[in-house]
N, C-alpha and C positions, 0 to 999 in steps of 0.2 A: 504494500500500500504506500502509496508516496505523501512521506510523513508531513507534506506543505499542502496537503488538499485539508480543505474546511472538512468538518464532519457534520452532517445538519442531520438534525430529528431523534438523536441520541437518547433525551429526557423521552421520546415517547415509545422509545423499545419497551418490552415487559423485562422485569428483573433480570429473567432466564437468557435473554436477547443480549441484554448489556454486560453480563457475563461471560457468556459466550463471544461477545464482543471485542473485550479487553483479553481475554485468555488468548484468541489470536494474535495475538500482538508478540507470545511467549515462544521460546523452543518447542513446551511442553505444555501444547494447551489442555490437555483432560486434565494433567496433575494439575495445572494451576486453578482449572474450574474446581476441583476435588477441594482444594487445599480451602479458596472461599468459601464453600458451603460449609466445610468444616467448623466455623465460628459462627455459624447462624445458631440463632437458640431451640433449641427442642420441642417448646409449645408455638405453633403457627402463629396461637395470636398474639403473643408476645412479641413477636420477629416483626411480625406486620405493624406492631405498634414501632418497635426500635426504625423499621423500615420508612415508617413517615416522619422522625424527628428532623431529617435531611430529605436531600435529593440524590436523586443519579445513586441510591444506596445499593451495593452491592453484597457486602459483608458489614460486620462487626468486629472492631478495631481493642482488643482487651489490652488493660491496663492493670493491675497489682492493685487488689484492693484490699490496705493492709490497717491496721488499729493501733492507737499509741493508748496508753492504759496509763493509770494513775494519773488522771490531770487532774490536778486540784485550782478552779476557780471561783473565786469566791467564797469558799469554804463548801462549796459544792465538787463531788466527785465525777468526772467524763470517763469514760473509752471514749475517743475520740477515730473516727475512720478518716482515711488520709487516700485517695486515689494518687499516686504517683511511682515513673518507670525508673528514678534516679534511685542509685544505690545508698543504701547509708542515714536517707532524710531520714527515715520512720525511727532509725536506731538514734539515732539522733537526738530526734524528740521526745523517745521515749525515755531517754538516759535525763535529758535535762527534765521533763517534764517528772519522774523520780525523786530525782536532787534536790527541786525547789517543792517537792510537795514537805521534805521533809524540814522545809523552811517557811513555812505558812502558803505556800502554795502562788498562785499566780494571783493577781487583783486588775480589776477589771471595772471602766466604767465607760458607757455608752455618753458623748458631751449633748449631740444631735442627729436629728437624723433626718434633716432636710435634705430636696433633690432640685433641682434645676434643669428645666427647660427652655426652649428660646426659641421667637420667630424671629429671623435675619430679616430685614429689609430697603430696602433702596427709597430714600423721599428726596425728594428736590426742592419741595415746597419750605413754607416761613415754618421752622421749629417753634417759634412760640406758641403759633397758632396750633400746633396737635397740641404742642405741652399744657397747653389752656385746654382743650376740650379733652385731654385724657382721662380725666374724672365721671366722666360721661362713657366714653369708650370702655373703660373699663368692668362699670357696672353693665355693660350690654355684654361685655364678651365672658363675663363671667356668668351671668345669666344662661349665657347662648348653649354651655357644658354644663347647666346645672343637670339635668335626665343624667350625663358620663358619672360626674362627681358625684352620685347619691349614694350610693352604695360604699364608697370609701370614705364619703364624711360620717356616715351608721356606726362606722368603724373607725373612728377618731380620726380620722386623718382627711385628705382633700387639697384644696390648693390653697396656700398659705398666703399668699403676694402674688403681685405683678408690678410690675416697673418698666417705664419707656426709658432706651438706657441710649444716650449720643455718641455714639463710638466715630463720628465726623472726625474728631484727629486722626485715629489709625486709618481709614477708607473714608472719599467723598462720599457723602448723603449716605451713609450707612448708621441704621440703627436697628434698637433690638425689642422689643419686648422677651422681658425675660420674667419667669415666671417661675416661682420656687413651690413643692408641693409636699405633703409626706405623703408616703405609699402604704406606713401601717406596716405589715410584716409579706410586703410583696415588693418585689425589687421596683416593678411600676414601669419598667422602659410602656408598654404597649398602651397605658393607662395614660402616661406624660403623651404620649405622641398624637394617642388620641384626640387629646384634647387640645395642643398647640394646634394640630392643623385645623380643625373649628375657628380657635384665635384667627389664625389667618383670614381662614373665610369670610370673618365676621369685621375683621380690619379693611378687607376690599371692600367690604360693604360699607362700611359707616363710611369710609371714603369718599366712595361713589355717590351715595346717597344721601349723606346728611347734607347736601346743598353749602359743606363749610370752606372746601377746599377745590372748587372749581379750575384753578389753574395749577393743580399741583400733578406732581405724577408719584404714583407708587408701586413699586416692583415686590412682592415677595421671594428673598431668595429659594427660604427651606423653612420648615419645621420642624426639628429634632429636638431630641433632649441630650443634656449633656454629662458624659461620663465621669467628668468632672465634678466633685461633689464636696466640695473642702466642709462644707456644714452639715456633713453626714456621717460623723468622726466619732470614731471611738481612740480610747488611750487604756493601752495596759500595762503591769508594770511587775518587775519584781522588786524586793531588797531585804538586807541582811545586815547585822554586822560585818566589816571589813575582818575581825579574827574568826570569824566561823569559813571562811577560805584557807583554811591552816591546813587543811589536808587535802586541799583540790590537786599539788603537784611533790613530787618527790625533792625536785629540782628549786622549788619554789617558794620563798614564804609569803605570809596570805598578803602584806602589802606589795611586794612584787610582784604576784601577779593580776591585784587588782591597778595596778600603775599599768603594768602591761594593757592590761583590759581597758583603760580609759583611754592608752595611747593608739589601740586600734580603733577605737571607734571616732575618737580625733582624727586620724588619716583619713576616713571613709567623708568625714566631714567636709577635708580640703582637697583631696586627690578624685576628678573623676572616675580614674579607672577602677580604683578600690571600691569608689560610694557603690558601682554596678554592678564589683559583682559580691559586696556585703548586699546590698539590696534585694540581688536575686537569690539571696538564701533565705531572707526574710519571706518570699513568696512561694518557695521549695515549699512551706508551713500552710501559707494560706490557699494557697492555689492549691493543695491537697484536699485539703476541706472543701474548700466552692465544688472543685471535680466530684466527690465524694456527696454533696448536696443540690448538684445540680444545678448549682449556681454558673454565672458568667464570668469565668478567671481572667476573658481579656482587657474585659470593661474595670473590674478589680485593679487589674494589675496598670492602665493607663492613667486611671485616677491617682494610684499611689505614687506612680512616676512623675506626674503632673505636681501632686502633691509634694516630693524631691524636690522641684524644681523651684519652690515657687519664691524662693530667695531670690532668683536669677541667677541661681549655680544649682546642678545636681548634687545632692547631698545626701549623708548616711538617713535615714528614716528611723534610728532605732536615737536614742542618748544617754548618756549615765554623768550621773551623778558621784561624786564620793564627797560628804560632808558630816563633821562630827564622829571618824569613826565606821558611819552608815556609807553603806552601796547602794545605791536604788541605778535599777537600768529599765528604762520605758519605750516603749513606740505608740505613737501617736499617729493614726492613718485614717483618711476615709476608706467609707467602705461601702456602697449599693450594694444587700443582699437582702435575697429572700427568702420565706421557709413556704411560702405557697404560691399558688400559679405557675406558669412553666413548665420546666422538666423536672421541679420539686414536687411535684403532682403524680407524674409521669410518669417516670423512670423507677420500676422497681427498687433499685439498689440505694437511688436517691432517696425513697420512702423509708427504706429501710432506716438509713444516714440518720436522718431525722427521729426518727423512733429509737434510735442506740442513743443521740442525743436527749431525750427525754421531751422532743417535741418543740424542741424552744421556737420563741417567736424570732421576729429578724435581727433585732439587739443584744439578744443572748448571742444567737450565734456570730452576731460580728463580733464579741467577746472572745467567740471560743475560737474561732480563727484567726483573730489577730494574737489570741495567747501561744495558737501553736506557730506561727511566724518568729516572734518575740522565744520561744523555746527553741526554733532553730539556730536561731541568729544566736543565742547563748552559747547554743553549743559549737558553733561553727567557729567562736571567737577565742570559748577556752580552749577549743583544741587546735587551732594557731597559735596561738601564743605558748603554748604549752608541749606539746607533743608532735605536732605537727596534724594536717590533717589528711595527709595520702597512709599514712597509717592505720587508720581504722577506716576511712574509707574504701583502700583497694582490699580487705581485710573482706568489708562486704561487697565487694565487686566481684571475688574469689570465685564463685558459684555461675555468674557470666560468662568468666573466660574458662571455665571450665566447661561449660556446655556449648562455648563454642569448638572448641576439641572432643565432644560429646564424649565426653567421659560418663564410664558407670558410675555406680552409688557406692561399690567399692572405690573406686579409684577420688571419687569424691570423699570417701571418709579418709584416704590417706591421706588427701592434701588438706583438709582441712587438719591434720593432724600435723604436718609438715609444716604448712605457713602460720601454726600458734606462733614459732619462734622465729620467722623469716620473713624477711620483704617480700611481699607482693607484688609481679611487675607482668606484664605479659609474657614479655622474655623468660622470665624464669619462670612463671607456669607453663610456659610452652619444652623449656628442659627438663623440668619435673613428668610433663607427660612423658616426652622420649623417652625417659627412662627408666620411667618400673614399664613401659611398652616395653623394652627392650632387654628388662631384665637385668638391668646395671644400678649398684648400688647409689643412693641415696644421699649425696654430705649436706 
């Protein structure tokens, strides 16, 4: 097939069509048809449900879905479930999440949990004159979504504000209605959108109609909402005594390695390259939980980045403290999530998520996500400064490269028996296999 022709009509193949489609493409197209089916679920209508969450669905893509145990927040006990392929995180969280239970555990408080929306738009006309009749505008357009908002104001929540905002410095005649709402324990994207593009509708009308602005023009660019949610924050935190670290290193006493500990999170502070990838351990945590609830990790993780940034430098997201003695280390992030509609509804496993979580609403569990972010970030810091962290990492990497040399269950208990006391590296797991292959001793 000449890989520069169009392929048109593809979405309207049946499953089995699009399959058979893509397997073409392989050496070995039955194994590769074999091999997809193989991850389809067992109950039809289960598949057919996973089958509409997407398009062009072929198969089901599995992911590690593993539990970090003893979380202690708020003096409340989790198992906590964590969807993620990376080696190490779960051990991770579960080692910090351990250590600080036995130090009054994690603390946790939701500040807000506002969301924001916006309609872009283009006016040429006299600013005063909308700014003067905005008061008017306003009361119609919130009117115009009361039937949307009914059901989420029942539920305490609805649309909080609206605001005509002049963003003429950054772009000619560009302005915004922006519009803040809470969503209650629903993330709200469909809820927010709904109801800006109404605003819209109801902005070209008054426009047009109210006989006020006759020589003006107005363009709507979009209506979306925005990912961006810096007043939907939660903050979590741990701290201790600075001498109760007296036994975290061999190497180390407890002010040394809390000096360390403040001097890494200092770099992440000022070094972009560190803030990135201290940052992306902090999301190793929460991005585990969103996957695991069903929740949106991209929207998550743009906000917090957003949130980085908003010094005008990218920076650590996590901070600590050391005063009087005391350690305190916190992170402060937004967070849009939800614990219903969606694929929190959904999704079997998602259901489940939620039910091992004891049900929480969407505050709770931006609590419990951001503690397991903050429990990565702990431990990804003590074992930098401390030990290193390719050490207990490739440690749990061992069973990877081992199965990429499909090793047996025998051959796996010998190495795991082997690298207790030896580096981890690909190289040397690849001579460790050579060699009891080969039946040559061992050093």
């Amino acid at each position: 097939m000449n890989e520069t022709k169009l392929l048109s009509g593809f979405s309207k193949l049946t499953k089995e069509q699009k399959i058979q489609l893509i397997a073409s493409f392989s050496d070995h197209p039955e194994a590769v048809e074999a091999e997809l089916k193989l991850f389809w679920n067992n109950d039809p209508l289960v598949q057919k449900q996973f089958d509409e969450f997407s398009e062009n669905t072929l198969t089901n893509y599995y992911f590690p879905y593993g539990i970090v145990p003893n979380v202690l927040i708020n003096g409340k006990m989790y198992m906590v479930p964590m969807v993620i392929e990376e080696s190490s995180v779960i051990a991770a969280a579960s080692k910090s999440a351990k250590y600080w239970a036995g130090k009054g555990g994690f603390h946790s408080e939701v500040i807000s949990t506002t969301k924001v929306g916006q309609v872009h738009f283009i006016w040429d006309g006299n600013y005063r004159d909308l700014k003067t009749h905005f008061p008017q505008l306003k009361l119609l357009l919130l009117a115009r979504t009361s039937v949307l908002t009914a059901n989420m104001e029942a539920r305490g929540g609805g649309v909080l504000d609206m605001e005509l905002v002049d963003m003429t410095s950054e772009l000619a005649d560009y302005y915004q209605l922006k519009v803040t709402f809470d969503t209650r324990d629903s993330m709200g994207a469909n809820f927010i959108n709904s109801c800006l593009e109404e605003y819209a509708i109801g902005l070209r009308e008054f426009v047009k109609e109210s006989g006020i602005f006759d020589s003006t023009t107005l363009r709507v660019i979009m209506s979306i909402l925005s990912n961006y949610t810096p007043e939907c924050l939660v903050k979590t935190w741990v701290e201790c005594d600075v001498a109760e670290f007296d036994d975290v290193d061999d190497a180390l006493t407890a002010e040394e390695f809390v000096w360390k500990f403040e001097k890494a999170v200092s770099i992440a502070n000022v070094d972009v390259h560190r803030a990135a990838t201290h940052n992306k351990g902090i999301f190793n945590g929460i991005d585990s939980v969103a996957l695991a609830t069903g929740n949106d990790f991209r929207a998550i993780e743009a906000c917090g980045h957003a949130w980085a940034s908003r010094s005008g430098k990218y920076r650590s997201l996590s901070e600590v403290k050391i005063e009087n003695g005391r350690f305190y280390f916190s992170l402060t992030i937004p967070m849009a999530i939800g614990t219903v509609g969606g694929l929190t509804s959904l999704h079997p496993m998602a259901r489940f998520s939620l039910q091992l979580l004891h049900n929480p609403g969407a505050p709770e569990l931006m609590q419990i996500a951001s503690t397991m972010g903050l429990a990565n970030n702990f431990s990804a810091i003590k074992s930098l400064t401390t030990k290193g962290i390719q050490l207990g990492h490739m440690k749990m990497h061992l069973l990877n490269i081992l199965n990429v040399y499909k090793a047996t269950e025998e051959e796996k208990a010998r190495a795991v028996e082997f690298f207790k006391i030896h580096k981890v590296s690909h190289n040397v797991v690849a001579s460790f296999m050579q060699s009891i292959r080969n039946g040559k001793p061992i050093n």
